[in-house]
N, C-alpha and C positions, 0 to 999 in steps of 0.2 A: 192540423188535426193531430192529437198525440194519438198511438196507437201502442200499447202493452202486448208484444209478443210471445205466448208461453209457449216456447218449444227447446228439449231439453238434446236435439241434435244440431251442433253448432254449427254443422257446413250447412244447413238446411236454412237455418236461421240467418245466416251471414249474408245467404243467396237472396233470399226474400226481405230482409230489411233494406238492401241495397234497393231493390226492385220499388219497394213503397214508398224510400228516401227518395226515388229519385219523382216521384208521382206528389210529392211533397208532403208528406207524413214526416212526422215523427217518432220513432221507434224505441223504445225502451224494450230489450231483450232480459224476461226474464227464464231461469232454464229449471228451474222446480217450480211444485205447485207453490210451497210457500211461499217462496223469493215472491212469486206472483203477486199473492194475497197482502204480503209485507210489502210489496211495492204501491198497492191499491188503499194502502191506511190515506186516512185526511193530511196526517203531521208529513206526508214526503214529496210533495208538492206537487203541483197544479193536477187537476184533476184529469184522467184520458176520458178519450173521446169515447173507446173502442177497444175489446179485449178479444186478440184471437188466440184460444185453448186449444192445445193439443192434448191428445188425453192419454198417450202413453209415458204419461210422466216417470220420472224415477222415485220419485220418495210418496207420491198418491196418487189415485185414478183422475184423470180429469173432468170426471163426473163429479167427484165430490168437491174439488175445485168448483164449478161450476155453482154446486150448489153450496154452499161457504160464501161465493163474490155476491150470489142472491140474498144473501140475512144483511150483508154490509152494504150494498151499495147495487144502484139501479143500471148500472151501465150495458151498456148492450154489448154482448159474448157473441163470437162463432168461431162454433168449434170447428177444429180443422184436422181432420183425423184419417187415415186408409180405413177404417171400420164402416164396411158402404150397407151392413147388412140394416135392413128396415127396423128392427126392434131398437139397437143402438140411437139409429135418428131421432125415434118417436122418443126413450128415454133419455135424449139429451132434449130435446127439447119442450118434456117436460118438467124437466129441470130448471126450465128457465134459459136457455138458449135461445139467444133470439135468430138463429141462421145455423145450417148446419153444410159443410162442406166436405167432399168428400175429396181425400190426394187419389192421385196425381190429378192436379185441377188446372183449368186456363188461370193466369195473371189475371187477364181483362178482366174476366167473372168476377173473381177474387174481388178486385178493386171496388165493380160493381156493388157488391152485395154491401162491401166498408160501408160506401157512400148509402145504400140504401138505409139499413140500421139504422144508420146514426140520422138521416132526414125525416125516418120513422118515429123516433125519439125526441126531437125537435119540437116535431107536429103534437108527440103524444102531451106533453110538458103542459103545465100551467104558460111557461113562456122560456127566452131562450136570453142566454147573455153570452154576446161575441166578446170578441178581445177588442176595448173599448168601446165596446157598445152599449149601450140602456137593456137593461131586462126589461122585455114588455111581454104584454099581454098579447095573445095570440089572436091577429087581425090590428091592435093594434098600432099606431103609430110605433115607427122603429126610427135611432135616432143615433147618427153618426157627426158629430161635430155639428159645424153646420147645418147639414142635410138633414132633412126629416122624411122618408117615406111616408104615406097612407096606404097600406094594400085595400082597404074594406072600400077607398076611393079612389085610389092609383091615382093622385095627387104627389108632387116631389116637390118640395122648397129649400132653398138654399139660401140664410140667412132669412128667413119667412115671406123671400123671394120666392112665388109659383116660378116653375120652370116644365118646359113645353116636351115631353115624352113622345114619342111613338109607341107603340104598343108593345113591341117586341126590344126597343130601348126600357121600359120599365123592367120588363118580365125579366130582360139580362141584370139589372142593377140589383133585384128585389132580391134575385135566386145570390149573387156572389153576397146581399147585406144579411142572408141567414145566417151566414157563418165569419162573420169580419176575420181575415188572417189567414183563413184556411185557404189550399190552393184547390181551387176548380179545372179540375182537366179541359180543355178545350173538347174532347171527344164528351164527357158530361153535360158542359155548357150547351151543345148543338142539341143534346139529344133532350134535354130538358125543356129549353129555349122554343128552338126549332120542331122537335119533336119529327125528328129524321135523323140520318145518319152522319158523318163526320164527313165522308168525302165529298168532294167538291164545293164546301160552304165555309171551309177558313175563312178566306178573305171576306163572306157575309159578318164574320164573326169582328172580324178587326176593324173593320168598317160600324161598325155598330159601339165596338171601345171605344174609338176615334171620338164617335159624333158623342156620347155620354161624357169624354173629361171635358170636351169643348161646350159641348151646353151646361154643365156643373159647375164649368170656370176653376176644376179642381184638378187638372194632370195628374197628380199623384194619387188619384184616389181609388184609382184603378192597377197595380203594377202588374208588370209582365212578367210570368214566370216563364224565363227560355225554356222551352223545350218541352212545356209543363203546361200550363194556360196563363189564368189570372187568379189575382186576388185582390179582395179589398181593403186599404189601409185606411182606419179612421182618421179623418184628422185630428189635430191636436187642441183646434179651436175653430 
């Protein structure tokens, strides 16, 4: 997941790109509104996932940022600002702010809220395109080398081989093939999956990657991010 940092205090910046790198983000730090904006053009490559604004900028307010990344591009904003009073919330986010966050704030939440946007965004989309993966239509078939999912019939085939899921083996496979590349926290994965909390259900977790590269026949199609969770690498063929 690429994520556009606008904040124009570097120890601040430095602290928290560190913190998202290590959750498996990718950070592009930018520290004016413009740098922002001129980092968000089409021509300077690959598109972010995710834009978190701060609004004390030095050279414009980060309202009007906000509203500037709205006329060019749909990506989903949250602002991240000390300004907790209610009137600031409501008019950032009718600006177009899809999240509004208030410093000093938890990481966890933080991270939280990344991952929400951008799943909300996904879902809102005609359809989603991972990194190697088909843009499809939403419900439909999604297709990773090999592999084809059906969610509308949670059917899986591998070379137009069915292959036999359990139910909470699909739900794991379907959630990391939203996003081909990106990392999925394991604390994410349980709570999405599982729909409980992290402790005590790792090993459910590893147990369940286990039995998906072995029924896939695909070991790599799952890798392990140390310390991080998983991701999913499309194959190549």
């Amino acid at each position: 997941m690429r994520l556009l940092l606008v904040e124009d205090d570097h120890r601040v910046a430095a602290a928290l790109s560190a913190v998202l790198a290590k959750h498996g983000l990718q950070v592009t730090h930018a520290r004016s509104g413009e740098e922002a904006l001129h980092a968000l053009l089409p021509d300077h490559g690959p598109a972010y996932d995710v834009v978190l604004l701060d609004l004390g900028l030095p050279d414009q307010d980060g309202f009007e940022v906000c509203s500037r990344i709205r006329l060019r591009t749909a990506i989903p904003v949250i602002m991240v600002t000390a300004r907790a009073d209610v009137r600031s919330r409501i008019h950032g986010l009718n600006l177009g702010a899809d999240d509004y966050v208030v410093k000093p704030y938890d990481t966890g939440e933080l991270l939280a809220r990344i991952h929400a946007v951008c799943r909300r965004k996904a879902q809102e989309g005609p359809g989603a395109e991972g990194e190697g993966g088909e843009a499809v239509a939403d419900g439909g078939p999604i297709r990773l080398g090999p592999v084809c999912l059906e969610p509308a019939t949670r059917k899986v085939t591998v070379d137009e081989e069915p292959v036999a899921l359990t139910r909470k083996e699909f739900d794991l496979l379907a959630l990391l093939a939203q996003r081909p590349g990106v990392v999925f926290r394991r604390e994410q994965i349980i709570s999405e999956v599982w729909r409980t909390s992290w402790e005590g259900t790792g090993r459910t977790l590893e147990v369940h990657v286990a039995s998906l590269r072995s029924k896939l026949r695909l070991p790599s199609l799952i890798e392990t991010v140390r310390g991080v969770g998983y991701r999913l690498v499309v194959p190549s063929s």
